[in-house]
NUMAR-859276 format. One line per 8 residues: number of its first residue (from 0); for each residue x, y, z of C-alpha. Coordinates in nm, 3 decimals. Example, Ala and Ser with C-alpha at 12.3 -4.5 7.8 and 13.67 -1.06 7.14 Angstrom:
REM NUMAR-859276
0) 1.230 -0.450 0.780; 1.367 -0.106 0.714
//
This chain:
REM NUMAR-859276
0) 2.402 -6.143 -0.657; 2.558 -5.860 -0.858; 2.816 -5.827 -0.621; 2.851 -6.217 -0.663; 2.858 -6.182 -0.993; 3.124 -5.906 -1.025; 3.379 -6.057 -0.849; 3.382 -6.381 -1.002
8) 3.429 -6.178 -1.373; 3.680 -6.023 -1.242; 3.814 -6.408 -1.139; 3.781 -6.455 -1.480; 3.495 -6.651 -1.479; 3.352 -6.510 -1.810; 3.130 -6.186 -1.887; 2.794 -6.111 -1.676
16) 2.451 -6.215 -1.832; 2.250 -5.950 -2.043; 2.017 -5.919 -1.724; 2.332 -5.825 -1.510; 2.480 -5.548 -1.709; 2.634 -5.282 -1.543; 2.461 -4.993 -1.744; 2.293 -4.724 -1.516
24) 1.892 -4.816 -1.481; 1.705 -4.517 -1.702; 1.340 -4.433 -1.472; 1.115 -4.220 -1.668; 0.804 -4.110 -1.535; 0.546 -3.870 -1.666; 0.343 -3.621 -1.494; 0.171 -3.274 -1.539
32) 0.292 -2.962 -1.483; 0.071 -2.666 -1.352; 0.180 -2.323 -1.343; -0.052 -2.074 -1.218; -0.288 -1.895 -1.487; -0.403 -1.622 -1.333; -0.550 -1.491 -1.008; -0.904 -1.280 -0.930
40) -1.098 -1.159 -0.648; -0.831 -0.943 -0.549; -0.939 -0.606 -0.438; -0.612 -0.537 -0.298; -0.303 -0.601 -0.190; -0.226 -0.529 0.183; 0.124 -0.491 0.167; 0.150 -0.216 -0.084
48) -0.015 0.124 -0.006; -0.264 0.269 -0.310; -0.206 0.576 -0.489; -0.466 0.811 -0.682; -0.381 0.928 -1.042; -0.298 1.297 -1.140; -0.709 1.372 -1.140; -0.781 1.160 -0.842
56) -1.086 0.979 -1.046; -0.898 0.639 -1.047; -0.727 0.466 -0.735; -0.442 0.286 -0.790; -0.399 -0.072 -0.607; -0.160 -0.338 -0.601; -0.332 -0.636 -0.677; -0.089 -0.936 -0.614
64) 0.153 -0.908 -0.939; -0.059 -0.658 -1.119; -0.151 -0.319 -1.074; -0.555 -0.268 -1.006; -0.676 0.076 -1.166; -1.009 0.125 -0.959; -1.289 0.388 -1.081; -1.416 0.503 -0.714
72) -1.667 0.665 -0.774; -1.871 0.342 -0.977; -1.686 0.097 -0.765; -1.566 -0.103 -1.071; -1.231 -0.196 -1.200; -1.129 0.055 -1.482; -0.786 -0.157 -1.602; -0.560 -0.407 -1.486
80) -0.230 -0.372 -1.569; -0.031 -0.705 -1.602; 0.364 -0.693 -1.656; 0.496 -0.955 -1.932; 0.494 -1.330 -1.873; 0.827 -1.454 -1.740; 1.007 -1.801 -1.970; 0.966 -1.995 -1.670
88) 0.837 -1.891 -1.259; 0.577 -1.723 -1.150; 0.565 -1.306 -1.186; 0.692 -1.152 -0.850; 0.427 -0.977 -0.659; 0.431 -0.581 -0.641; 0.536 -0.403 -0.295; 0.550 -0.079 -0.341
96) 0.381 0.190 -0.592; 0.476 0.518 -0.625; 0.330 0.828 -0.886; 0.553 1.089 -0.995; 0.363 1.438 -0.933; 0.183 1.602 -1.193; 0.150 1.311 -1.464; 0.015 0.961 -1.506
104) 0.326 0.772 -1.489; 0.363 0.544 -1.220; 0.663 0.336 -1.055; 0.613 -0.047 -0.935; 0.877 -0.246 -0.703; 0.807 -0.611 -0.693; 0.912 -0.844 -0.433; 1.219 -0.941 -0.641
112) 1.404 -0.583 -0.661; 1.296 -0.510 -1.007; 1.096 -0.185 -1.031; 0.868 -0.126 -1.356; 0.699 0.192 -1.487; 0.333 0.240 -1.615; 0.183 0.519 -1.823; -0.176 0.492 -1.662
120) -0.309 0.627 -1.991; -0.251 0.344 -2.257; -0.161 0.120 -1.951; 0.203 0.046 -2.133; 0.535 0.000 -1.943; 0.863 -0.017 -2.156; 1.117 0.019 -1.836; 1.238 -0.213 -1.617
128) 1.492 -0.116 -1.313; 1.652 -0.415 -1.152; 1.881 -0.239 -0.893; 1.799 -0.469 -0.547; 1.904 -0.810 -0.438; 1.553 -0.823 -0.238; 1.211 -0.656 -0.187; 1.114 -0.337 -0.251
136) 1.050 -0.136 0.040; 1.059 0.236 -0.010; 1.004 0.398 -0.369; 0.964 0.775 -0.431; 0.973 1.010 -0.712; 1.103 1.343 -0.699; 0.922 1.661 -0.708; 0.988 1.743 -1.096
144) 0.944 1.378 -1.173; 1.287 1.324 -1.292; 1.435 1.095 -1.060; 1.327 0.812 -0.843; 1.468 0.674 -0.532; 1.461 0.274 -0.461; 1.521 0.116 -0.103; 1.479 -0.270 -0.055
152) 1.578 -0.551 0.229; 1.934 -0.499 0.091; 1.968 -0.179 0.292; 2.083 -0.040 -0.034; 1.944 0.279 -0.165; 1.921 0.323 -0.581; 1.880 0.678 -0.701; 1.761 0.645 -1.079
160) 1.729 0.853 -1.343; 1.370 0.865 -1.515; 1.462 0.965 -1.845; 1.779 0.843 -1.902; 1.641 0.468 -1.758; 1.934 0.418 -1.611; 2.090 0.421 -1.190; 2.279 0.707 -1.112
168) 2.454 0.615 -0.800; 2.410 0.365 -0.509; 2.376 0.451 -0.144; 2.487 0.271 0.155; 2.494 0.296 0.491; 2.189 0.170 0.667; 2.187 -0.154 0.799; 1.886 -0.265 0.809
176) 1.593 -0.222 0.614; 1.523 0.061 0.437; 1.164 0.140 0.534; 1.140 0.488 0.347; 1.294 0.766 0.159; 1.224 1.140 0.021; 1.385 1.452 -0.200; 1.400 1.753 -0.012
184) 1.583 2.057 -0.193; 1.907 2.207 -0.031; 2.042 2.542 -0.051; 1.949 2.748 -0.347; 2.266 2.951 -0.310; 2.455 2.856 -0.632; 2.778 3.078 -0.512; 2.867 2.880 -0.213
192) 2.800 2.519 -0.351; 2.910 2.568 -0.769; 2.714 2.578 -1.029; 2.770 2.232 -1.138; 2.590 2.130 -0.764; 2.240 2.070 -0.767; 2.202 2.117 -0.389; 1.969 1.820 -0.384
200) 1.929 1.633 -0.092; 1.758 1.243 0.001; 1.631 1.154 0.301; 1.613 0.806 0.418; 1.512 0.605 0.710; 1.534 0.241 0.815; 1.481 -0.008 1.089; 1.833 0.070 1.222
208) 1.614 0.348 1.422; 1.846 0.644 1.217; 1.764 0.870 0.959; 2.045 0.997 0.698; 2.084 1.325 0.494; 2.258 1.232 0.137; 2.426 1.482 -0.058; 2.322 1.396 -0.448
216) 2.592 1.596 -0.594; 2.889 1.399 -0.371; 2.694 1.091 -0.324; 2.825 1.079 0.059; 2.650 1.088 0.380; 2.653 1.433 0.517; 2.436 1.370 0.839; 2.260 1.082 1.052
224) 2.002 1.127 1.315; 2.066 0.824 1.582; 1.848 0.995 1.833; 1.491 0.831 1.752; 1.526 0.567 2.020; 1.335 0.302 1.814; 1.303 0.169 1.463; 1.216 0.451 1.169
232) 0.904 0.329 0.977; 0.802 0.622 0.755; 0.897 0.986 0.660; 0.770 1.261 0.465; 0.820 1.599 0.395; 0.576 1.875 0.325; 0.458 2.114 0.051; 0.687 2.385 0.118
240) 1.004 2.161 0.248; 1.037 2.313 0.549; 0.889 2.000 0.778; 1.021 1.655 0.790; 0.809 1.447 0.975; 0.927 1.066 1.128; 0.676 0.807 1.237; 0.904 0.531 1.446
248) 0.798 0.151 1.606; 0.685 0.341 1.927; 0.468 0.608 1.992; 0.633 0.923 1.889; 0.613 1.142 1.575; 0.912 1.305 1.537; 0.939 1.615 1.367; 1.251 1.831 1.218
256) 1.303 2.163 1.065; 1.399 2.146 0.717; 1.742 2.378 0.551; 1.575 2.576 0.290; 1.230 2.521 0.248; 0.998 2.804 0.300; 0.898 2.978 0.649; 0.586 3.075 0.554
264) 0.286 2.829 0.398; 0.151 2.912 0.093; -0.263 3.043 0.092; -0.449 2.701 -0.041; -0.801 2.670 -0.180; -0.891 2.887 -0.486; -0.835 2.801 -0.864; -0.510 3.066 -0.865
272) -0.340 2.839 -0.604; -0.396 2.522 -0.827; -0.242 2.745 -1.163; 0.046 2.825 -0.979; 0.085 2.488 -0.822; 0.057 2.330 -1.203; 0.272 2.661 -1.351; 0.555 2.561 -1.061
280) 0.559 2.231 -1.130; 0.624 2.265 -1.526; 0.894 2.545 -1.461; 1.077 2.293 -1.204; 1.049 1.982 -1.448; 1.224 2.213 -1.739; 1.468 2.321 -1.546; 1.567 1.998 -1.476
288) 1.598 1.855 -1.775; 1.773 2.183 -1.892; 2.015 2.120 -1.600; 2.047 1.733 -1.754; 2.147 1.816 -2.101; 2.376 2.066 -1.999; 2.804 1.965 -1.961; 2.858 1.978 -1.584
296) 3.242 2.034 -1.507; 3.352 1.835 -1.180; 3.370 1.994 -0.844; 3.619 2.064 -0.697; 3.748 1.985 -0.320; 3.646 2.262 -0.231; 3.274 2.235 -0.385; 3.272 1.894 -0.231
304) 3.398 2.035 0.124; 3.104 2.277 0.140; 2.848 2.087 -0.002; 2.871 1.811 0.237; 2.902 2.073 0.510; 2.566 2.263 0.375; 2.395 1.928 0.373; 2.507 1.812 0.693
312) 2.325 2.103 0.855; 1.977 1.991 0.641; 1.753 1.877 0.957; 1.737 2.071 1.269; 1.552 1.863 1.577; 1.222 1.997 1.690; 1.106 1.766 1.910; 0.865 1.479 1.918
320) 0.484 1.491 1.942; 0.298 1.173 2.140; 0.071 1.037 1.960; -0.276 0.872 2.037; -0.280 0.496 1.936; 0.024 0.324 2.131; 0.088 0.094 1.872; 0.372 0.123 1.574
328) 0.344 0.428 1.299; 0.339 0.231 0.980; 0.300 0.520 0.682; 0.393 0.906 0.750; 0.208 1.155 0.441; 0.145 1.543 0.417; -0.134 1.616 0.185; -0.103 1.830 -0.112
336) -0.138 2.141 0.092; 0.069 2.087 0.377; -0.234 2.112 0.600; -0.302 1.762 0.700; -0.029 1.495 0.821; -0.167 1.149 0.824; -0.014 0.859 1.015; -0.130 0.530 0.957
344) -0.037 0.280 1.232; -0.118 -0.108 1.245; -0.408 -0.073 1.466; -0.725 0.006 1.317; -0.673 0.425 1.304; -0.530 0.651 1.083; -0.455 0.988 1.283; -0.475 1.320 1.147
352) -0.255 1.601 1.236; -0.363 1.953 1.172; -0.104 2.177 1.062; -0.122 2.519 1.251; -0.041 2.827 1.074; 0.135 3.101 1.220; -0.068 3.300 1.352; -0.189 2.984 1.597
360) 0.161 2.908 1.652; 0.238 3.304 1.781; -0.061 3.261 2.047; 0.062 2.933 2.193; 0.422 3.067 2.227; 0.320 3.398 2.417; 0.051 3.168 2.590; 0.363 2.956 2.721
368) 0.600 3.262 2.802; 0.287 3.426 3.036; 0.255 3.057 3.191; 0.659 3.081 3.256; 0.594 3.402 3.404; 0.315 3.334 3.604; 0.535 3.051 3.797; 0.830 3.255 3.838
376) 1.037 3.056 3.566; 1.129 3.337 3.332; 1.425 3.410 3.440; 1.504 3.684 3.223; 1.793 3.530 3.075; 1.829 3.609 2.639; 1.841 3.248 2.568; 1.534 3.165 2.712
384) 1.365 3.455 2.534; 1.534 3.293 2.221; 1.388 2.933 2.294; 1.048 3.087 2.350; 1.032 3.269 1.982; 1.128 2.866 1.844; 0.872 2.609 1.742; 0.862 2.300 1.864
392) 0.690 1.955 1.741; 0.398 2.048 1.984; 0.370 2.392 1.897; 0.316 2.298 1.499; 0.085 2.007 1.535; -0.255 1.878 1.673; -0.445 1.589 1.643; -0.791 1.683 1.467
400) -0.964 1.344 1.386; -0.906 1.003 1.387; -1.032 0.794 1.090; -1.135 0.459 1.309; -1.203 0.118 1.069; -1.328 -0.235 1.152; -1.062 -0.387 1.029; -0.632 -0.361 1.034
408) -0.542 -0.037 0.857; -0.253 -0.120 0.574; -0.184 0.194 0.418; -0.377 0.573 0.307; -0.356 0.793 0.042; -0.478 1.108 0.003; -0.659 1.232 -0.286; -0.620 1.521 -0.484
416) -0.768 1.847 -0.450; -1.047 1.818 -0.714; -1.195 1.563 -0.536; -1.282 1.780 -0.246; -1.635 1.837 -0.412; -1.859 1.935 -0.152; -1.795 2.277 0.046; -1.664 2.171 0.331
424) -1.435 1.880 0.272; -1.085 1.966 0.395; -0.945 1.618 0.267; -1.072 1.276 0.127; -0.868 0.965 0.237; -0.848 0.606 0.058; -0.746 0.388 0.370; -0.680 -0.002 0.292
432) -0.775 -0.240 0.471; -0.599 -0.607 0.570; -0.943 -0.772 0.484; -0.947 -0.732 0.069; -1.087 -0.357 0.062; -1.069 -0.006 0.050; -1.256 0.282 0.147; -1.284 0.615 0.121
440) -1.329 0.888 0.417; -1.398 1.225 0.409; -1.255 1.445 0.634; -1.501 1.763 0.704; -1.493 2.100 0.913; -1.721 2.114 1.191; -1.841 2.475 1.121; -1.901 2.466 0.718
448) -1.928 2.834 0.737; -1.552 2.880 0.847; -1.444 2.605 0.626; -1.548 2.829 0.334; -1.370 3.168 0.447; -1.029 3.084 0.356; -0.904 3.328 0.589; -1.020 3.100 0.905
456) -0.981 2.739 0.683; -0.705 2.630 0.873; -0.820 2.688 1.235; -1.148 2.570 1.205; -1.238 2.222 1.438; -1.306 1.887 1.224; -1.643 1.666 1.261; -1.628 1.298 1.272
464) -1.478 1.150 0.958; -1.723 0.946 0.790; -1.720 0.679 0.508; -1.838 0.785 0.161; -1.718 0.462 -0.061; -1.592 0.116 -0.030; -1.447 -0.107 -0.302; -1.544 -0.456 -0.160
472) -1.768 -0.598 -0.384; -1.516 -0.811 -0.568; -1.373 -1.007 -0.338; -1.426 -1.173 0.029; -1.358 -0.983 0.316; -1.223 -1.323 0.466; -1.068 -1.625 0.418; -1.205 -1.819 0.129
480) -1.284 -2.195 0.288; -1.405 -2.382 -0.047; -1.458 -2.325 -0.423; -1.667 -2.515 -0.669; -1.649 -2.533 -1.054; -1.934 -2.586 -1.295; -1.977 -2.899 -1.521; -1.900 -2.674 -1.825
488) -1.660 -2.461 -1.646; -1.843 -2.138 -1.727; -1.944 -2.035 -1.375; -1.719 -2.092 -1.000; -1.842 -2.033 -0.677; -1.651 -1.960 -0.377; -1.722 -1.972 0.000; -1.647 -1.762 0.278
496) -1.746 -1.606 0.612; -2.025 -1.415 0.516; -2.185 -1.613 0.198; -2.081 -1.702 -0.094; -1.969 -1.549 -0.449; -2.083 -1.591 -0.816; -1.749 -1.588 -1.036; -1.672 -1.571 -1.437
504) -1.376 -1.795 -1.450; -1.290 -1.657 -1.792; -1.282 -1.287 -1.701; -1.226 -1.340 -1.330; -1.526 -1.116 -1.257; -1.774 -1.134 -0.977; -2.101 -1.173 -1.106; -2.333 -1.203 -0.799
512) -2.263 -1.242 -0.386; -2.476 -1.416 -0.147; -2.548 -1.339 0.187; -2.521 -1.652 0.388; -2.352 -1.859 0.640; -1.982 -1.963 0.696; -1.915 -2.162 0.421; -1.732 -2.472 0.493
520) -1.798 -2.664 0.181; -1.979 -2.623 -0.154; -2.087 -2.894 -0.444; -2.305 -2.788 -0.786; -2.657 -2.971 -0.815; -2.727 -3.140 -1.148; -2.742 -2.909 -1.458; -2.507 -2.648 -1.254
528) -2.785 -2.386 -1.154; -2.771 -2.452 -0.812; -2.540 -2.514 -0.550; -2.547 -2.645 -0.193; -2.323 -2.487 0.065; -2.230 -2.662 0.423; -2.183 -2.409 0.679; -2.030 -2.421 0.993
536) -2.368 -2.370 1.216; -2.458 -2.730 1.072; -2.701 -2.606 0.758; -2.733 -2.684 0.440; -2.796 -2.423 0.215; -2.964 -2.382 -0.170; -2.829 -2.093 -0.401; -2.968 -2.023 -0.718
544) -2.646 -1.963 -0.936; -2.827 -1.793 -1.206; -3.049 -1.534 -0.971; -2.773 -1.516 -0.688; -3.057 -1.563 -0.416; -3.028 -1.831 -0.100; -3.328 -2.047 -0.089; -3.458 -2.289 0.224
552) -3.219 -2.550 0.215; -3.214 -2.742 0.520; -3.095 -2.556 0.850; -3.094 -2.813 1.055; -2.898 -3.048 0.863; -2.661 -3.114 1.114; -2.594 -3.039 1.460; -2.261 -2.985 1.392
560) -2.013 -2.829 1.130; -2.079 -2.962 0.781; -1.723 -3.084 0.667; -1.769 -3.170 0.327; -2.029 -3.231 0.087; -2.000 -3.461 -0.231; -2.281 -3.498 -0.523; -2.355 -3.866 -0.578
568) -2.211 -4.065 -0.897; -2.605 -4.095 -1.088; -2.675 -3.733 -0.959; -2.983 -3.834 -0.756; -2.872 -3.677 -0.413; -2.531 -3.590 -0.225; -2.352 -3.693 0.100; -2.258 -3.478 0.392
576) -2.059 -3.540 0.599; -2.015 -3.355 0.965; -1.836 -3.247 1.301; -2.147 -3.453 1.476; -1.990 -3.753 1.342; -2.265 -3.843 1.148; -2.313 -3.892 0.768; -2.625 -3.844 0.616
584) -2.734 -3.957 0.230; -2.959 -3.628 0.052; -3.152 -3.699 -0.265; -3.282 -3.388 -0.520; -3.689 -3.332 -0.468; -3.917 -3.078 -0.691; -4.186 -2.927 -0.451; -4.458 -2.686 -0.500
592) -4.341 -2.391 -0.270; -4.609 -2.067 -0.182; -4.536 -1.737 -0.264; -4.423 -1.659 0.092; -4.166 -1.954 0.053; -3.849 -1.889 -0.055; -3.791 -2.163 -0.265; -3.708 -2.473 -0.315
600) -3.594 -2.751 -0.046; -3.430 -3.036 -0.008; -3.532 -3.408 0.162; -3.333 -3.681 0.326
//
């Protein structure tokens, strides 16, 4: 009719009705908005691996877009560290966490590139990084604390000044995912590289199965290691920067000799050790930022020839270890020490490799030599006798314990040496788990008397690792099938495999947890004290809100899984509804129970 109408105006038959104007039809329509609020029950993140503080009291957790500060040793949550609200979206969830050495300051990167830093202290943060297109996947500080080193989806690599708050160069290269990345010091040798050359070298891997050597001071590529023979999921280096260890999608550890770290391990274990550790530290974190402030004149070709020449020669091959569990080698971390590699795959095991010290490593080489000679292989030949007097990955590590959990292991840390309290402990281990928690494993010698010589520390056997603490108790360890809110909103309860949880909505703190069935479904009786909770077995249970205790109930409600359950409009009963295809009508009943009765019941 429009159409109609249209043509015949423009016939000249006269202007369209009011009700037939052309003008554009306006449709307004109103409706709510909800943004999300805020999130609890989180224990922590499985994606991001935790990270103690500088004393090792508090454990560090990413806890979907906020950073969880957990006291382990009282098993409660000692701060929660939330980043700014955003004008408009939700805040980008954290990926990776990283703490510079020797201080409280810690280094966030969220799943949209940005990286933020935290004073645990006051629990401020004042810097923001955005250097990545993409997800953080690989943050580390350096050893003095003065830089930090980004990777992310992007394959690029970010090298960023900590003081100044601002990039220093970008890396690329890699392409695929950078999955991890380390500072490792080059040669000291000031002569042969300039004095305006650091000699600092980063070490990154990625999922393009190579590792590259950077040179800091030319920002090039000086060498790549294509030899893995599968993707690179982790590296780390130890204390003294001589080892290099490579965790890769099969299962092989991969080891490397590092260009000037130090041949021999330092002695561990007395209070000296940890004054020159903490003296060490604060003489290499002023020299660096004497080395910032002063002028640096640029190098010449010749500087830049032989620095990229000295770096290119930074990992030597030693050789690959097997490992135990089959499956991929998700994290790769020395321990303070040096002693103890961990290597944390996606099973449900987190290996530990025992460093041996050279004494250990002398016997096994002449132990292989009298072998050769025993079978006639020796030869005689000077290169041989040269490979025999060489370390291999073998020769350096063994596997002393394996830290088995229930569930999917999602990352380790290990904590620092004042928590080793009692005689005994060689190392205590926060492992996270894929099922909301974390605990904590100590690692002890199996003869305690050779675990306190010093002398004998390092070749003494280990004993099965066993579990000293678990932070689980404020959140499920499964899915979470059904939630319930209070008349008043003062009080939620939420369902899951194992029971059911008492929640504060207001401070997002658990107040109570219930042993029970698999919660299916959960309504709040009249006057909110109790609530009834359909499990999957077909019963109907009673909680007391206020006591956190299960009562009767019914337990043979139904014969089948109880679906849903809905309180009745005058509050006289609820419905339930099953798999058993039935639906059965409940109405509220006060009885006298006995002392041996748990409580109260309900009738149909």
């Amino acid at each position: 009719r429009d159409r109609d109408a249209t043509r015949a105006r423009a016939e000249g038959a006269g202007p369209l009705p009011s009700h037939q104007s052309s003008r554009p039809r306006v449709m307004v329509k109103a409706y709510l908005r909800y943004e999300q609020a805020r999130s609890f029950g989180v224990v922590a993140s499985p994606d991001c691996a935790p990270v103690y503080d500088a004393g090792g009291k508090n454990l560090v957790c990413a806890a979907l877009e906020r950073l969880a500060v957990w006291d382990v040793r009282r098993g409660i949550l000692a701060s929660s560290l939330v980043p700014p609200p955003r004008e408009s979206g939700a805040l980008p969830a954290v990926t990776r966490i990283a703490r510079a050495p020797g201080s409280d300051v810690v280094a966030a990167g969220a799943s949209d590139g940005s990286i933020r830093l935290w004073n645990l202290v006051d629990g401020s943060t004042d810097v923001l990084l955005k250097g990545h297109k993409s997800e953080v996947t690989a943050l580390r500080f350096s050893r003095d604390g003065s830089l930090l080193v980004s990777g992310g989806k992007d394959t690029n690599v970010v090298v960023w000044d900590v003081v100044a708050e601002a990039g220093l160069c970008r890396l690329r290269g890699h392409k695929g995912q950078v999955t991890d990345a380390c500072f490792v010091d080059g040669d000291n040798n000031a002569d042969t590289r300039g004095a305006s050359a650091s000699g600092r070298r980063l070490v990154t891997c990625s999922k393009d199965a190579t590792v590259r050597v950077w040179d800091l001071d030319t920002q090039h590529c000086a060498q790549t290691v294509s030899a893995l023979g599968a993707e690179a999921w982790s590296l780390d280096v130890d204390a003294r920067g001589a080892r290099l260890a490579v965790g890769t999608s099969d299962d092989r550890l991969h080891l490397f000799a590092v260009a000037g770290g130090k041949s021999t391990p330092t002695p561990k274990g007395s209070d000296s050790d940890e004054n020159t550790d903490l003296v060490a530290a604060e003489t290499e974190t002023e020299t660096a930022t004497a080395n910032r402030n002063e002028p640096k004149a640029p190098l010449t070709r010749e500087q830049i020839a032989s620095s990229i020449e000295d770096a290119s020669r930074t990992l030597t091959p030693m050789g690959h270890l097997p490992r135990a569990d089959k499956s991929r080698a998700s994290l790769v971390r020395f321990d303070d020490d040096g002693e103890l590699l961990g290597v944390q795959t996606v099973g449900r095991a987190v290996e530990m490799y025992r460093v041996r010290n050279d004494a250990e490593m002398a016997k096994r080489r002449k132990r292989k030599a009298k072998r050769k000679r025993e079978k006639g292989r020796d030869g005689g030949g000077g290169d041989d006798d040269a490979n025999e007097n060489e370390n291999v990955a073998a020769d350096e590590l063994e596997l002393a314990a394996v830290v088995r959990t229930k569930a999917k292991t999602r990352g380790f840390a290990f904590a620092p040496r004042s928590r080793r309290g009692r005689p005994g402990v060689r190392a205590v281990v926060a492992v996270l788990l894929d099922n909301n928690a974390v605990e904590e494993w100590e690692l002890e010698a199996a003869d305690d008397a050779a675990a306190n010589d010093a002398a004998t520390a390092s070749a003494s056997k280990f004993a099965e690792p066993t579990r000293s603490r678990a932070l689980e108790a404020a959140g499920h360890r499964s899915d979470i099938r059904a939630v319930a809110l209070s008349s008043d909103d003062a009080t939620l309860v939420s369902c899951s495999a194992k029971g059911a949880k008492v929640w504060d909505p207001s401070r997002g703190a658990c107040l109570r947890s219930v042993d029970g069935g698999y919660g299916l479904c959960v309504a709040f009786a009249p006057a909110g004290r109790h609530v009834v909770v359909g499990t999957k077995s077909g019963a109907l249970e009673l909680v007391d809100v206020q006591a956190g205790a299960r009562l009767r109930g019914a337990p043979d409600a139904h014969e089948g899984a109880v679906w849903g359950v809905s309180t009745l409009p005058d509050g006289s009963g609820f419905v339930s509804c099953s798999a058993d295809k039935t639906v059965k009508f409940w109405e509220w009943r006060l009885v006298d129970v006995d002392d041996d009765d748990d409580g109260e019941t309900g009738g149909d």
